[in-house]
N, C-alpha and C positions, 0 to 999 in steps of 0.2 A: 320439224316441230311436232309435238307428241299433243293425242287430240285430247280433248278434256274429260279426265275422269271425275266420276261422282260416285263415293261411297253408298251403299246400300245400307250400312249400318247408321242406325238415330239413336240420341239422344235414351238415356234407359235400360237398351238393349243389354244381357251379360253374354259375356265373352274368354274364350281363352283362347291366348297366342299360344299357335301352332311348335315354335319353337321352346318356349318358355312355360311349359305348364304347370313346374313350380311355382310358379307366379299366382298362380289359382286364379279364380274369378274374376272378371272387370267386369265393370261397370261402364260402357259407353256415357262418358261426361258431354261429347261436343262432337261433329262432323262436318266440316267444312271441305270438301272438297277431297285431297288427300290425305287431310290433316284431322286425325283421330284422337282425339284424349279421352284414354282410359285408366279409371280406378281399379289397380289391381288389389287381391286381399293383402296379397304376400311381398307387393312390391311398392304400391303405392300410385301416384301419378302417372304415367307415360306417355308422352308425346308418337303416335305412330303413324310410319308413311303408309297408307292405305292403300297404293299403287305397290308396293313391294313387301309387303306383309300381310295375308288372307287371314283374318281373326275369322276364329270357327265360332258361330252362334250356342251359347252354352243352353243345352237340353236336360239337365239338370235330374 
């Protein structure tokens, strides 16, 4: 059994996925545990697993 993760990222935060950086900008909507929802500019909504995808903190 795998021990409990807890995202770093809140609420606010901008962001861009590592692998999708046409995606542009997120927007951290919610962080629940490993459950991420981000507003991207280019993509919209996205559900992401925050145990198997490191969003990079956007430094703008």
């Amino acid at each position: 059994m795998r021990g409990s993760f807890c995202s770093f990222l809140e609420p606010g935060q901008f962001v861009v996925h590592p692998v999708h950086p046409e995606w542009g900008t997120g927007q951290v909507q919610s962080a629940i545990g490993v459950r991420v929802t981000v507003n991207f500019e280019h993509q919209g909504k996205v559900l992401i697993d925050a145990s198997r995808v490191e969003l990079q903190i956007f430094s703008g």
